[in-house]
N, C-alpha and C positions, 0 to 999 in steps of 0.2 A: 288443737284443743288446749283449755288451759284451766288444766285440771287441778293447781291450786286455789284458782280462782273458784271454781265453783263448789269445792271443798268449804270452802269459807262460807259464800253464800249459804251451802248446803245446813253446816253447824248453826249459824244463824236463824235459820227457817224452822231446825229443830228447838233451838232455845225458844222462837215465839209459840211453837203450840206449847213447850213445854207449860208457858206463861197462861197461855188464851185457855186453855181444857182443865185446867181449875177453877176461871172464872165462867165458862160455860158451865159447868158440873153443877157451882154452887146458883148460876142463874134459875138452870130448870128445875131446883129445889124450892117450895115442894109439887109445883107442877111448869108444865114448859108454858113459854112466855114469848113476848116480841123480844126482848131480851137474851133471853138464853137463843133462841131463833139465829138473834144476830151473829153471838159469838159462835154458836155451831159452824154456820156459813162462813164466817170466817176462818173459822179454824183449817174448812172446807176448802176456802179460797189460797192459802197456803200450802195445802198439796195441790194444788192445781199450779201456783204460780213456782213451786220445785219443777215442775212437769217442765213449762216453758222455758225457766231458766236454762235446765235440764240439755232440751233439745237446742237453745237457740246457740249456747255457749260451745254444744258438744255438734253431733250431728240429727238432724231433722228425718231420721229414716222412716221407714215402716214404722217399723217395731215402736217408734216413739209416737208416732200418729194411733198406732193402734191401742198404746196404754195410753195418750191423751184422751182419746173418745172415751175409754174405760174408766176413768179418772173424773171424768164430763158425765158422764150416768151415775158415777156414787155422788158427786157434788147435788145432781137432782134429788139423787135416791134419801141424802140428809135432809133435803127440806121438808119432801114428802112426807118422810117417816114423821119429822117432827110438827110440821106446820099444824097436824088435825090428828085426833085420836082414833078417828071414824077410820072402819075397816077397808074403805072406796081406799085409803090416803095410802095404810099400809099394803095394799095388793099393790098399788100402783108405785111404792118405793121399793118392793121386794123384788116387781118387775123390772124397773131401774138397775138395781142392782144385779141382778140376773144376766141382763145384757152387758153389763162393765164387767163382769166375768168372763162374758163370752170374747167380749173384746182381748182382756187379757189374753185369756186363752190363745187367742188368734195371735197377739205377739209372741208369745212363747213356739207358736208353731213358724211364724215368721222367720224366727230365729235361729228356730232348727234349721231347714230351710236354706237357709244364707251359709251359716258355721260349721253346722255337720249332715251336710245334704246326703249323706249315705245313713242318717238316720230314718229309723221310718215314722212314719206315724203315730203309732202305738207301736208298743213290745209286749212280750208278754206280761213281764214284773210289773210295767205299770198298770197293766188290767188286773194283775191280781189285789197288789198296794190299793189300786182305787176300790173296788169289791169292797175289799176289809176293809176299808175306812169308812164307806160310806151305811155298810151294813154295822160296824162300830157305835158310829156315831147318832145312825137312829135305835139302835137297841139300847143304848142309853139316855137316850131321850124318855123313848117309852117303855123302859122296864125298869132304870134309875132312878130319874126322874119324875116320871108318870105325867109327861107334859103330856098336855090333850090340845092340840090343834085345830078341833071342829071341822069348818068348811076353810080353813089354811091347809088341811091335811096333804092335801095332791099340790100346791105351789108350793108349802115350805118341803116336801120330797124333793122336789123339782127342784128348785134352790139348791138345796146340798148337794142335789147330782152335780151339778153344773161349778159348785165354789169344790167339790171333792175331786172334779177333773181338772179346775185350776191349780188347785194346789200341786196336784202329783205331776202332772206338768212340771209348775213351779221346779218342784225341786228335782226332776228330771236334767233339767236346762240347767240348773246350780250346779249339778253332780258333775256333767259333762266338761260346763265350762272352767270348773277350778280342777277337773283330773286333765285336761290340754291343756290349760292355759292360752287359749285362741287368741283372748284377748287381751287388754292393760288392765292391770288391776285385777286379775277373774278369780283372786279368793274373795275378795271384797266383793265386788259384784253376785257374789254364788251366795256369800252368805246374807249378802240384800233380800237376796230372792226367795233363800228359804224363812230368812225371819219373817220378809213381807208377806206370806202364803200363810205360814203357822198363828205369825197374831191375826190374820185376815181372820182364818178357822176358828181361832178361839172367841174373837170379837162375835161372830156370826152366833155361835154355839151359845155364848152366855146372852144375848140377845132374844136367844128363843127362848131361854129359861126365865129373861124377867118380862114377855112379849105373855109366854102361853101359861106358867105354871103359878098356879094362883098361894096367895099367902108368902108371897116373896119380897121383898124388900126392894123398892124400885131404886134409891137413891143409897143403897149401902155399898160395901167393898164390892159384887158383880157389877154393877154400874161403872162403878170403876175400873175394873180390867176390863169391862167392853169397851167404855171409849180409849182407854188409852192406848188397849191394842190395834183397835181401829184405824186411827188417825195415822199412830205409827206405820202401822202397816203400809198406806196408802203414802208415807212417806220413803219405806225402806223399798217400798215396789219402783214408785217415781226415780228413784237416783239411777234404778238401771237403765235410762234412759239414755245417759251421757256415757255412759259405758259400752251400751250393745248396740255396734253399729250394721244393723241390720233389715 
């Protein structure tokens, strides 16, 4: 592996969205366009192409098949979401996205699996951790907030179940790997994993608030921390690729 090399590529890849997710931002101002369309997918197509780098340079395991498929349902999930306003478009990018979580998911368990195969499944802490966050996270939805959902009510639930058991995963796998050290590099890699989970969380959260809660600002500062935690995220998830060979 040759892991200055792809250090570079890596910085490189984060400089162009730095570039491309300003002129995406100001494209779909004041409404989304073939334009803004383009550089979203692009921005898209550069955590996909970290992915491959990722894999081709390091090693091709599971674990990196299984966040490429996941990586491959958010790249759908961006077009979806953006291509049409109509409610068909957003069920069908939520869906998207839903399964790229579960994919995740499925690598993190991979990982387990391979690294610390006397781990189990679940523990307790993280069925509690997940509980609270996820019970968290919609009581502020709907008692902060006062987002109202309609008939998204049962898929955006569903949703958060499913991104609140990636995440604690997530930083399950992060905790383990940087308290052994299994691997090259595994504070860096831990702390990929938990930024990549946390801005995942956050991207998702402020999504629902400019999605459902009316009299909000589509194009102000929440616009902005959704996509830029977004993209990052799906950037700081992608490098564990080259790291976790599993």
């Amino acid at each position: 592996m040759d892991t200055k090399l792809y250090y570079a590529i890596y910085a490189v890849l984060l400089v162009l969205q730095a570039i491309f997710i300003p002129i995406f931002l100001k494209a779909e101002t004041p409404h989304p366009c073939k334009k803004s369309l383009f550089f979203k997918q692009l921005c898209s197509t550069i955590f996909l192409i970290n992915a491959v780098v990722a894999g081709l340079i390091g090693d091709f395991t599971k674990y990196a098949l299984f966040m490429f498929i996941g990586l491959c349902f958010s790249w759908v999930g961006d077009f979806l979401l953006h291509v049409s306003p109509k409610p068909g478009f957003f069920a069908a990018g939520l869906f998207s996205f839903l399964i790229g979580h579960i994919f995740y998911f499925m690598s993190y368990c991979r990982a387990f699996a391979v690294l610390f195969p006397q781990y189990p499944l679940f523990t307790i802490p993280e069925i509690i951790i997940y509980i609270a966050l996820v019970v968290c996270v919609m009581a502020a939805m709907f008692f902060i907030f006062k987002v109202h959902f309609g008939k998204m009510l049962f898929p955006c639930c569903l949703y958060a179940a499913t991104i609140a058991a990636m995440g604690v995963k997530a930083f399950a796998l992060a905790r383990e790997i940087i308290s052994t050290g299994v691997i090259a590099n595994s504070v860096f890699t831990g702390i990929m994993l938990m930024l990549g989970a946390a801005c995942f969380i956050i991207s998702d959260f402020t999504l629902s608030l400019l999605t459902f809660q009316k009299d909000i600002e589509k194009h102000g500062a929440l616009r902005q921390v959704n996509i830029w935690t977004y993209f990052y995220a799906q950037m700081f998830l992608g490098v564990t690729i080259f790291f976790i060979t599993a």
